[in-house]
Residue, then its C-alpha position, 0 to 999 in steps of 0.5 A: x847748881x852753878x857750882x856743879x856745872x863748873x865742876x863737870x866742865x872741868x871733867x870734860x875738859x880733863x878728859x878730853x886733855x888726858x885723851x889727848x895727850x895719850x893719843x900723842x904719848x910715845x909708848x917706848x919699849x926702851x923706856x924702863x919706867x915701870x922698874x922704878x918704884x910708883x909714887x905714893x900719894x897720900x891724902x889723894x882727895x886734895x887733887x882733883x885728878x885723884x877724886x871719885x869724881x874723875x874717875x871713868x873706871x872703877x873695878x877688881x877690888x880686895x879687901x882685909x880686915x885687922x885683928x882690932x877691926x880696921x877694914x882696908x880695900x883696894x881697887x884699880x882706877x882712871x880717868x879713861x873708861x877702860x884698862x889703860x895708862x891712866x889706871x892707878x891703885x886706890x887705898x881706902x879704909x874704915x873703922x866703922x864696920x864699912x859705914x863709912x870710907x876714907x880713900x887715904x892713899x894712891x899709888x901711881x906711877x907716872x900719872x898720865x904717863x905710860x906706866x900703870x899700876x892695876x890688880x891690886x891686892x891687901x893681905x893681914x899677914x900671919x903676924x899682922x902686917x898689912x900688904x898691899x900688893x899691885x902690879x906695875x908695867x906698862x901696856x894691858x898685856x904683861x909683853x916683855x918690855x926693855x931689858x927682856x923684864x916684864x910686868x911686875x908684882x909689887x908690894x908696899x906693908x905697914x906694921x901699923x895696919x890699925x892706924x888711920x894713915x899708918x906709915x907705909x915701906x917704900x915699894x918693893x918689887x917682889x916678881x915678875x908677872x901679876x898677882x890678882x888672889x890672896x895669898x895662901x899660908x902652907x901648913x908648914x908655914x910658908x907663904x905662896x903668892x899665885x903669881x901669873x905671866x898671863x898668856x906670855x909664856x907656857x906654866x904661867x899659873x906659877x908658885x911663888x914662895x916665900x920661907x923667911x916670912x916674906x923677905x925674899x920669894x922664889x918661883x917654886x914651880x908652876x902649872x901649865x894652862x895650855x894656850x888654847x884655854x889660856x887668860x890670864x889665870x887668876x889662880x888660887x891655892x888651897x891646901x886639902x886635909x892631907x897636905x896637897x896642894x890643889x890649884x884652881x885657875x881661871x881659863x877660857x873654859x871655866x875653871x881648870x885645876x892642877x894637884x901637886x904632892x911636892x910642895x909645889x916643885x911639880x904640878x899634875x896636867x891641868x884638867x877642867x873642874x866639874x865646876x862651872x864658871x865663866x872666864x872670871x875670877x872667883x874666891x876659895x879660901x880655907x875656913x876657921x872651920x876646916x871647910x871651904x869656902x868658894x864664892x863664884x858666879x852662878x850654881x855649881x853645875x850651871x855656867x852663867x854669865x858675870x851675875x849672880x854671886x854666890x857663896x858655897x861650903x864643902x864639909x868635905x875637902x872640896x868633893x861636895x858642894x852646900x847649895x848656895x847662897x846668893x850675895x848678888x843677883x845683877x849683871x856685871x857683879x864681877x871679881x869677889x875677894x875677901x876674908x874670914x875674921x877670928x870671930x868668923x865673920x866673912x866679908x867679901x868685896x866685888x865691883x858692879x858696872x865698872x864703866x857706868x855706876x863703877x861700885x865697889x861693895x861689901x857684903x858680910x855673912x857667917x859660915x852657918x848662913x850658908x850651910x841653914x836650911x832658912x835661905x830665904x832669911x840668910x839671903x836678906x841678912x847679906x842685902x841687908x850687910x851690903x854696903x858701899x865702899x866706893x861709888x867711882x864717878x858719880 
């Protein structure tokens, strides 16, 4: 008991110091900072900075898993309650089907300095390589900072994404804005990451592509979200059965979509998707099977709130929808991300109550959960699946 008194004193006066100081820190827009490579900081439990226990904000989690098993997942933290400064990106990975996690990298810039690294994503590439994707800047908005640059995306990889504390590249920044979705592989092989400039300029739901597997990208082209539904985007890209490129973004509205039939030079006038959402993220990835899989808050043709995660299927490139399957029913279960295994498992990640019980889960199900006539069974196979990958402040 004594023991634990100490250590919530300690927090306290953590908070109080951190609060402080960034109260007193000068915000220079001269200060280049965020252009320099974040620190990387492996086992992060030796310090208590770094711990769950300090952590007042927990949330926007992605997960991938290895072709041997090994899971990875990412998520944004800090020691304030909010999106600010203090925020850093944690790495964690299991070897035991999620049981059990170990948190076994940090990426921070500064620590409590102006910079902040956020919205990460993990991605296994096409030839196992693992990615970590986050962005680096300075302020909660993307403004331009010194130099005319603003926020970047930025990435660190391994060739060894099976190991425990495999051996990760230097950061490297990769393009200007933020990217918060997987990437997508085209049918002719090129890798596309959805990279967004936020409401800080017109055709900011942009394409990023990369022909040489990753060594250099490009801005292709982009779609223009007009400003008045425009957020900050989080789109994704599916490819449809005859090759057109179908973008869905995240807008005041709902949900808006864009076409293009040119590899992604040109977008078509982005228009409002018959499908319902909140101004949230959601997930669409192509399956093993072909389908698509769309996991979203809520029915297809009901807005709710950020509640209620559900997991559809369209057998039929996205005309139709299956009925759903609930993953979570609770207020504030927010920003699902994921993937589809060889064997054709799908795992998905999301945060719950990123300020009070700051849990990021996973839950696990198959193509056929969905699509069975036996719901009620389907839906206690995912509670049962559900587990804990971190539980942030405790």
């Amino acid at each position: 008991m004594k023991n634990m008194k100490i250590m919530k004193n300690m927090k306290s006066i953590l908070i109080i110091a951190i609060i402080f100081t960034s109260n007193c820190f000068l915000f220079s827009q001269d200060d280049l900072d965020f252009l320099s490579p974040a620190n990387l900081i492996e086992d992060p439990g030796r310090f208590y900075k770094f711990s769950p226990d300090s952590r007042q904000f927990t949330g926007i989690s992605s997960m991938a898993v290895t072709k041997n098993g090994r899971m990875w997942a990412v998520w944004y933290a800090g020691v304030t309650p909010a999106e600010d400064h203090n925020n850093y990106v944690v790495v964690a990975t299991s070897i035991d089907e999620g049981k059990s996690w170990d948190e076994v990298l940090v990426i921070d810039p500064d620590g409590g300095g102006p910079v902040r690294t956020f919205d990460p994503e993990v991605w296994v590439d096409p030839n196992g390589k693992l990615w970590v994707f986050y962005a680096q800047g300075i302020s909660r908005k993307i403004q331009v900072e010194m130099g005319g640059h603003i926020a970047g995306v930025w990435a660190i990889t391994t060739e060894d994404g099976d190991a425990a504390k495999p051996k990760w590249s230097s950061p490297r920044r990769l393009a200007e804005g933020v990217l918060m979705c997987k990437p997508t592989v085209t049918n002719n092989g090129e890798w596309v990451l959805p990279v967004s400039t936020w409401f800080l300029t017109d055709n900011s739901a942009q394409f990023v592509v990369s022909a040489d597997q990753g060594r250099t990208w490009s801005i292709r082209g982009a779609c223009h979200v007009p400003e008045d539904v425009r957020t900050f985007d989080e789109h994704m890209i599916v490819e449809k059965n005859d090759g057109t490129l179908w973008m869905w973004i995240r807008t005041k509205a709902g949900i808006g979509e864009s076409f293009s039939n040119d590899g992604g030079k040109t977008w078509s006038e982005m228009t409002k998707s018959e499908v319902e959402h909140p101004s949230a993220r959601f997930f669409i990835r192509k399956l093993n099977s072909g389908n698509l899989l769309l996991v979203k808050h809520g029915p297809i043709s009901i807005r709710t709130g950020r509640s209620h995660l559900m997991a559809f299927v369209s057998q039929d490139d996205g005309n139709t929808w299956s009925n759903g399957l609930l993953l979570d029913e609770r207020p504030t279960v927010s920003y699902p991300d994921g993937q589809q295994t060889e064997d054709g498992t799908i795992y998905i990640t999301y945060d719950y109550n990123r300020t009070g019980q700051q849990h990021i889960y996973m839950t696990s199900f198959k193509e056929e959960d969905i699509l069975s006539p036996e719901q009620d069974e389907s839906i206690i196979k995912v509670f049962q699946n559900r587990k804990v990958i971190s539980d942030g402040g405790r």
